[in-house]
C-alpha positions as MATLAB code, in Angstrom:
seq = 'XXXXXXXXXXXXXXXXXXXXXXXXXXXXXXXXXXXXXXXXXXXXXXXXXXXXXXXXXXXXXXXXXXXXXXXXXXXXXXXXXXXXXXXXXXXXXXXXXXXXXXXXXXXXXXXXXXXXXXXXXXXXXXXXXXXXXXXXXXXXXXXXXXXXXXXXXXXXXXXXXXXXXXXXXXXXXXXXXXXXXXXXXXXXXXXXXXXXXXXXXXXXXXXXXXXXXXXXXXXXXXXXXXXXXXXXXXXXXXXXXXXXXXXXXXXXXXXXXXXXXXXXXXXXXXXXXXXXXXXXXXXXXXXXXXXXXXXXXXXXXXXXXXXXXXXX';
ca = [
     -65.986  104.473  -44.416;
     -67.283  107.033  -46.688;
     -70.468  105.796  -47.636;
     -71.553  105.656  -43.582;
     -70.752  109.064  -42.983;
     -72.925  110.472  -45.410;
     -75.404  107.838  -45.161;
     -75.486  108.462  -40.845;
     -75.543  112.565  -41.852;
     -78.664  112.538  -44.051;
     -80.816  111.337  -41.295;
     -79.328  113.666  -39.075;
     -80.390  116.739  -41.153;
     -83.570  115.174  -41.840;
     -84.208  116.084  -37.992;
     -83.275  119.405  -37.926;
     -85.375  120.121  -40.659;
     -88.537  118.666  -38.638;
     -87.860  121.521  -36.078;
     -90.023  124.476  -37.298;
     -93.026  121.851  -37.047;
     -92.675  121.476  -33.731;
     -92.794  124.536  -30.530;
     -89.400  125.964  -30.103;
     -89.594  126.148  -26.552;
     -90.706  122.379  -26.396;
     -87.320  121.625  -28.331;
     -85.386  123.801  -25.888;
     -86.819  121.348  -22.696;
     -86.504  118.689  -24.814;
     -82.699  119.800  -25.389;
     -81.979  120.807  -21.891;
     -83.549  117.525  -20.396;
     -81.209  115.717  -22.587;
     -78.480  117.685  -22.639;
     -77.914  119.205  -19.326;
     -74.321  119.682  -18.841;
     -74.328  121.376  -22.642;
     -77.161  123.567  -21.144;
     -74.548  124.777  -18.444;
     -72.397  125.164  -20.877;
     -73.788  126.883  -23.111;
     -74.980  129.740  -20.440;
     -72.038  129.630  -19.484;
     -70.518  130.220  -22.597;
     -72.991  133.231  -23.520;
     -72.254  134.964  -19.883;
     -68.556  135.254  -20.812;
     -69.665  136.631  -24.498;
     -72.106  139.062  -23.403;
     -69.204  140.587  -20.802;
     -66.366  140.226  -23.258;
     -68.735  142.390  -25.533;
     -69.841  145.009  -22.884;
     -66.029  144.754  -21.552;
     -65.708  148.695  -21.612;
     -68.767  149.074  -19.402;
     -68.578  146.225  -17.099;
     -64.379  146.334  -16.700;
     -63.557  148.705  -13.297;
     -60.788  150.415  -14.833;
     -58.972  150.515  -18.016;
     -57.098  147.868  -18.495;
     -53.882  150.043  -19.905;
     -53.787  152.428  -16.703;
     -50.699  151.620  -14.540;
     -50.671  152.689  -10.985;
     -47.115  152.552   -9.664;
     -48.535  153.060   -6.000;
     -50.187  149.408   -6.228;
     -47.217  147.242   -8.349;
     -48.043  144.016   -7.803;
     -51.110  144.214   -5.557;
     -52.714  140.897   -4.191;
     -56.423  140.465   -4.602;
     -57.997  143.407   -2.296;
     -61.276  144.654   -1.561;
     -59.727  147.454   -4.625;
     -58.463  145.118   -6.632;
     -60.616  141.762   -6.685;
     -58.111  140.219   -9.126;
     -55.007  142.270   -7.746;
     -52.791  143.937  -10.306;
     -49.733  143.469  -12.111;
     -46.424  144.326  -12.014;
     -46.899  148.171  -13.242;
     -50.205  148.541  -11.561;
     -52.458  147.300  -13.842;
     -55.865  146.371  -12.663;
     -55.563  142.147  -13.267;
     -59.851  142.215  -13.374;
     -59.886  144.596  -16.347;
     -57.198  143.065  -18.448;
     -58.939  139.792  -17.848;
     -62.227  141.008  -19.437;
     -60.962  143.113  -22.033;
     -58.587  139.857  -22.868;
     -61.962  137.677  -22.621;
     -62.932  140.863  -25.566;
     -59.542  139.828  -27.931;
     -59.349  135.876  -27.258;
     -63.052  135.474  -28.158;
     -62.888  137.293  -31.357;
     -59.993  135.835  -32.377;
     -61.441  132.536  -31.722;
     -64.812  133.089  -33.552;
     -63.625  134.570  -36.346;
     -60.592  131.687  -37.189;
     -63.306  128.891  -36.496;
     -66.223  131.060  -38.763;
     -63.159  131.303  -41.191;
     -61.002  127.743  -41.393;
     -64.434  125.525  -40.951;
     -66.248  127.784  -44.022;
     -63.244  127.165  -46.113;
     -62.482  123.829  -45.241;
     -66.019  122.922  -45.311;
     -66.759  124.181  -49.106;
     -63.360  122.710  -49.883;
     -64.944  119.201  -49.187;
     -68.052  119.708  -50.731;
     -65.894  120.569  -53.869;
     -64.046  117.804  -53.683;
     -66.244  115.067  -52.465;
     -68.805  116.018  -55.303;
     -66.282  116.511  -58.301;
     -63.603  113.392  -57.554;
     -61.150  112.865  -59.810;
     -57.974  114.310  -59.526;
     -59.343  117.721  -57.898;
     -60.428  115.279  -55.428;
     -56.486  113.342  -55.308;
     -54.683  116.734  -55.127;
     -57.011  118.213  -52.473;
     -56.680  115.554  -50.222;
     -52.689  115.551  -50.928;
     -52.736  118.738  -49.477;
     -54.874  118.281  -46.764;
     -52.284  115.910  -45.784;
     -49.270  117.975  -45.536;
     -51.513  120.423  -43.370;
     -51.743  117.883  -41.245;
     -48.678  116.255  -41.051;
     -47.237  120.007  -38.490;
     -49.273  119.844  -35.231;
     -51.466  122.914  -34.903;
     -49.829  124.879  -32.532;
     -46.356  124.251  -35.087;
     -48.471  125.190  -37.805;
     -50.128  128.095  -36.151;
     -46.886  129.791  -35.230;
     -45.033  129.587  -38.142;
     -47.786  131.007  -40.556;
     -48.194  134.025  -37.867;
     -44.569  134.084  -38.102;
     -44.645  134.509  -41.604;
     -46.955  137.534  -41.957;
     -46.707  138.848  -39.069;
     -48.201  140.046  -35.481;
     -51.795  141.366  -34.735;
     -55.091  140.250  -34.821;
     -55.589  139.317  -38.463;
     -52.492  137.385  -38.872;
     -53.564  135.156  -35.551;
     -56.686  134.914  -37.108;
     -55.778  133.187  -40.835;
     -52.550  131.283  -38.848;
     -55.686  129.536  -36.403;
     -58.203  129.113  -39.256;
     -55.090  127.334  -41.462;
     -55.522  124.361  -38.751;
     -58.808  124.227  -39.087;
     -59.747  123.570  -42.714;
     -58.418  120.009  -42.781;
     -60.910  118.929  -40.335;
     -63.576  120.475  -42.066;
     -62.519  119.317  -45.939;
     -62.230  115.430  -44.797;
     -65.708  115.491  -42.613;
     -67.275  117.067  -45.241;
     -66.056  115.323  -48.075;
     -67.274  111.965  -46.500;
     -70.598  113.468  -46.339;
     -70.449  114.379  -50.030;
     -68.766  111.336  -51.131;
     -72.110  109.541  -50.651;
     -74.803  112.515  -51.346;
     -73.385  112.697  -54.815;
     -74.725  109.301  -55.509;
     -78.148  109.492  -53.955;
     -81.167  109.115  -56.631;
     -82.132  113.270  -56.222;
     -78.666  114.219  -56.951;
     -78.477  111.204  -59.842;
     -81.898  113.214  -61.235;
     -80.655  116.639  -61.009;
     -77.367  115.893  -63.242;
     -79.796  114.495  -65.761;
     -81.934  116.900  -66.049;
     -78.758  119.439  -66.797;
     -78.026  121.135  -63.611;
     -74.336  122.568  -63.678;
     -71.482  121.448  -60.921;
     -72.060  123.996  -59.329;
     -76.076  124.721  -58.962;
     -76.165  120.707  -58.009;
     -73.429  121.521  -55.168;
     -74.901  124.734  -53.884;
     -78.424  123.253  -54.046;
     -78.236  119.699  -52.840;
     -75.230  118.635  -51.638;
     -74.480  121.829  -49.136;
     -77.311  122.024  -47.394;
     -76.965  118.557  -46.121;
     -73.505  119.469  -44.775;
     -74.985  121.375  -42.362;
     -75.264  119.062  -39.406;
     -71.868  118.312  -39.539;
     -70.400  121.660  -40.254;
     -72.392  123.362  -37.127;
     -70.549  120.439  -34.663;
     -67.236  120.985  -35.954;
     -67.603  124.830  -35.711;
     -68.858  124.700  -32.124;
     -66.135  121.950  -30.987;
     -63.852  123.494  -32.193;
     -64.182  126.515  -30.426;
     -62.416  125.687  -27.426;
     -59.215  124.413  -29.782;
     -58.624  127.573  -31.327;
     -58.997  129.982  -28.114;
     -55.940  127.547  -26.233;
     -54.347  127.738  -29.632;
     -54.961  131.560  -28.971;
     -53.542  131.932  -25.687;
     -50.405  129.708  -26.794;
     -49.700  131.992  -29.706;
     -49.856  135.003  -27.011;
     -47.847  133.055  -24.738;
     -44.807  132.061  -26.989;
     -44.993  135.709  -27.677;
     -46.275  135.489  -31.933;
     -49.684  136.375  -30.982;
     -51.379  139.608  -30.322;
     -48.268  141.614  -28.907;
     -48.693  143.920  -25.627;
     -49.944  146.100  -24.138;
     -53.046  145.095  -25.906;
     -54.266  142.280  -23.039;
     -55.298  138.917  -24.311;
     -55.181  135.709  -21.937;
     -52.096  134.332  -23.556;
     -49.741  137.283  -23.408;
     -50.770  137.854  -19.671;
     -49.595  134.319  -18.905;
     -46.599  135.371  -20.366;
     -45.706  138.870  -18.803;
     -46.534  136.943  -15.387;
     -43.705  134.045  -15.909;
     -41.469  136.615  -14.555;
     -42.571  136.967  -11.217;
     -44.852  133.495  -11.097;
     -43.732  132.447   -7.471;
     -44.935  135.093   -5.293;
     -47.300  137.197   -7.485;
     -49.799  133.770   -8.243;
     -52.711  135.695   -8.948;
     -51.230  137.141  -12.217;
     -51.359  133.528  -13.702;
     -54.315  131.901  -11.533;
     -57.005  134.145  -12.785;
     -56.431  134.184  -16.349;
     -55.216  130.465  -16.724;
     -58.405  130.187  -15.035;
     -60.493  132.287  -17.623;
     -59.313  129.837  -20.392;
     -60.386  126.759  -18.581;
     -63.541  127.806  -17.805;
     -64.028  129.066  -21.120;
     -62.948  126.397  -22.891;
     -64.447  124.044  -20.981;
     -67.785  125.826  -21.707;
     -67.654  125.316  -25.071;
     -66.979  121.639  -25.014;
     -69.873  120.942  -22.946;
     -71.845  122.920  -25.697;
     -70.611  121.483  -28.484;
     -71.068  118.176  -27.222;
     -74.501  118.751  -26.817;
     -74.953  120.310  -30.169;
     -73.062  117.028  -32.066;
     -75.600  114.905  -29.834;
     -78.528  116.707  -30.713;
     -77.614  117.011  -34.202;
     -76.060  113.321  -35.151;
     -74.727  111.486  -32.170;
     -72.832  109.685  -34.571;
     -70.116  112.479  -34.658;
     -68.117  111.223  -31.883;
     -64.886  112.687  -30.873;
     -63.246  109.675  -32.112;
     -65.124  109.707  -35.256;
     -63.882  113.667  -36.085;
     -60.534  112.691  -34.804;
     -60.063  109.640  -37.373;
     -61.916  111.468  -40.032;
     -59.526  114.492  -39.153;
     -56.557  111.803  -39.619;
     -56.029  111.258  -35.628;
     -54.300  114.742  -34.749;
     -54.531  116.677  -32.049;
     -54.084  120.391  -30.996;
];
């Protein structure tokens, strides 16, 4: 299984590298012809960045100010997304929670793939029993479903933003150590690799030099499909109330504050249950593009066996 993984990933990088040879914006048509739906998503995608970014300019009100005069205001030519039980304008809170659920997202993907990912390359190249013990571990962290994981490692050290962040990126180094490994597992042995060990190069210059770079492909599909896994994860951390606490808005503690009154004040959980599918539905289509483009041989069901079958 091993040897076809990094065999099928070689290739894959072998195309990307072709790119600066060729016009940028030709690759772009070429990409968007191909990939339309990722195209859409990826737009998309970079409309709800650029507002969650600029949320203090483009937001109508701040998203902390109560008005007890409007409690619990449906959608209104005042209010386009109503408010909230203590007046709070529902609009704002959604962008400025677009603001907290995105970086909390990026940064726990940018974190768990990098380590995961290096973890691999470590122990794909070296073997032995680094290799044994690495992947004994990997295992445990994968025998607790994410969201089990997630919450009892924020549990652990606590609420707030950077305790979210390490409890997401936790669940996501095992995906990236196995995927990466495979790829290793077979560049190790390649006749450049076989060459640079004889010549004297250390561990180290071999694995930063060789064997890395060609981990790319891989590593830039799990980062962007994974994406969408870790801002749910996000909002269910919020939700179950171990997340980012209030009054600081993120999509998964409004879901929560609006439980209480769900029946006839719908818009407090329509429009930001609706902000996470969108969202996450954005970057699926993108990321799907991105493994096409990159190796179409990264299939869902490929990263899910690799990843030993579990699910968020």
């Amino acid at each position: 299984m091993d040897s076809r993984v990094g065999v099928q990933a070689v290739p894959a990088l072998g195309r990307v590298a072709d790119l600066p040879e060729r016009s940028v914006a030709r690759e772009l048509g070429s990409f968007a012809r191909r990939n339309p739906m990722a195209v859409a998503g990826g737009l998309v995608g970079l409309l709800i960045v650029v507002v969650s970014v600029a949320a203090p300019l483009v937001a109508p009100s701040d998203p902390l100010k109560t008005d007890f005069r409007r409690m619990a205001r449906p959608p209104d030519a005042r209010s386009v997304f109503g408010t909230d039980q203590v007046g709070r304008d529902t609009l704002s809170r959604v962008i400025h929670g677009s603001r907290m659920s995105l970086t909390v997202a990026f940064a726990s993907v940018l974190l768990g793939t990098t380590v995961g990912a290096l973890w691999g390359v470590a122990s794909g190249y070296l073997g032995g029993r680094f290799d044994l013990v690495s992947q004994r571990i990997t295992e445990v962290l994968q025998s607790f479903p994410d969201l089990i994981l997630a919450m009892a490692i924020s549990m652990a050290i606590g609420t707030g933003m950077p305790a979210v962040i390490v409890a997401i990126a936790v669940t996501r180094i095992p995906f990236g150590n196995r995927v990466i490994r495979s790829v290793a597992l077979t560049i190790r042995e390649l006749a450049y690799v076989e060459a640079a060990r004889a010549a004297g190069g250390s561990s180290l210059r071999i694995m930063t030099r060789h064997v890395l770079p060609q981990c790319m492909a891989p590593y830039l599909v799990l980062a962007t499909t994974h994406l969408g896994v870790a801002i749910v994860i996000e909002a269910a951390l919020g939700f179950l109330g171990v997340g980012i606490p209030p009054p600081t808005p993120t999509w998964g503690n409004m879901l929560a504050e609006s439980l209480t009154s769900l029946v006839p004040h719908w818009w407090l959980v329509f429009f930001p249950g609706l902000a996470i599918t969108v969202t996450v539905l954005a970057f699926n289509l993108f990321g799907d593009g991105i493994r096409d483009t990159l190796d179409p041989r990264l299939s869902p069901a490929f990263l899910r066996m690799m990843a030993g079958g579990r699910r968020a």
